[in-house]
C-alpha positions, 0 to 999 in steps of 0.5 A: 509452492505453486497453487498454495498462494490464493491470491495477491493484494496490492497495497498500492501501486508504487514500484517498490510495492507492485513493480514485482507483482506480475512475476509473483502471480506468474510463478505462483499461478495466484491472482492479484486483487488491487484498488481501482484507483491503482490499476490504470497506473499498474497496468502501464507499469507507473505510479503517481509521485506523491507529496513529501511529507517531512522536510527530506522527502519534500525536498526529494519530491522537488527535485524528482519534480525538475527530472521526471523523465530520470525519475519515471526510467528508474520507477517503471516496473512492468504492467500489472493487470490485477485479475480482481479491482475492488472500490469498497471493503470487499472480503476475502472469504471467497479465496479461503482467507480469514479477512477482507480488504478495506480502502484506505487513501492517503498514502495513494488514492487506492491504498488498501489495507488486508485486515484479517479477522485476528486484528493483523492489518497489512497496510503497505504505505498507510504507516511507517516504521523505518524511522528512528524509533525516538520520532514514533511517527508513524507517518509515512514519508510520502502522501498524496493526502495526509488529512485522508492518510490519518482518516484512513488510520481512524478506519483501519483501527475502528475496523479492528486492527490490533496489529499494523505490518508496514510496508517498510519496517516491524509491525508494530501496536495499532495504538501507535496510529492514535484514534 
């Protein structure tokens, strides 16, 4: 319902995350709030190619590397202007919600991470859960710096998330980041 939505947050700027946002924001008459190190790329509709981080998605990676123009034709999305950029924790009591956004790099230099006061903690790509559950890494399989992505998990639970929502796959315990 336009004008119930208060605003949008950005997890990150990749196309399968932010390549909708424009469209949501116009119709919903909302905000968007994203990282400063996402909006440049957001606001020419392209997102950074991250490292793989297993086997497969390295290889995937490699290959996308030899075909950059196939690769950014199929990623574009259009511009995104966040209407609020943020470059610390910032909360989100000014919008009537409960919660905050909190930095978390790794997945992307301007991951973020809504947590609200009840220990949810919308992380977009800073975890993962489509992997078969035997495995229980919750790592996703693209990064721009796992040293940072596993700092960021420390954050995320030392700020209290109780509960991790992926952007791919069910929420799942925090104590599955590990400490």
């Amino acid at each position: 319902n336009r004008g119930n939505l208060r605003l949008a947050v950005a997890t990150h700027g990749h196309f399968d995350h932010a390549g909708g946002l424009t469209a949501v924001s116009r119709a919903l008459g909302c905000p968007l709030l994203a990282h400063q190190g996402e909006a440049r790329e957001m606001a020419q509709g392209r997102w950074l190619l991250p490292l793989g981080t297993f086997p497969p998605s390295r290889a995937a990676i490699a290959l996308a590397r030899r075909i950059p123009r196939l690769l950014a034709r199929a990623t574009r999305f259009e511009p995104v202007e966040p209407d609020h950029v943020v470059d610390r924790e910032t909360s989100l009591a000014p919008f009537g919600l409960d919660a905050r956004v909190i930095p978390t790099p790794g997945h992307s230099p301007g991951s973020l991470t809504l947590l609200t006061a009840q220990g949810n903690a919308f992380v977009g790509d800073l975890a993962y859960n489509e992997l078969p559950s035997l495995f229980k890494n919750r790592r996703p399989p693209f990064a721009t710096d796992l040293d940072l992505l596993h700092q960021s998990w420390r954050t995320a639970l030392s700020a209290g998330a109780r509960t991790i929502h992926p952007g791919h796959g069910a929420a799942f315990d925090a104590s599955e980041l590990g400490g």
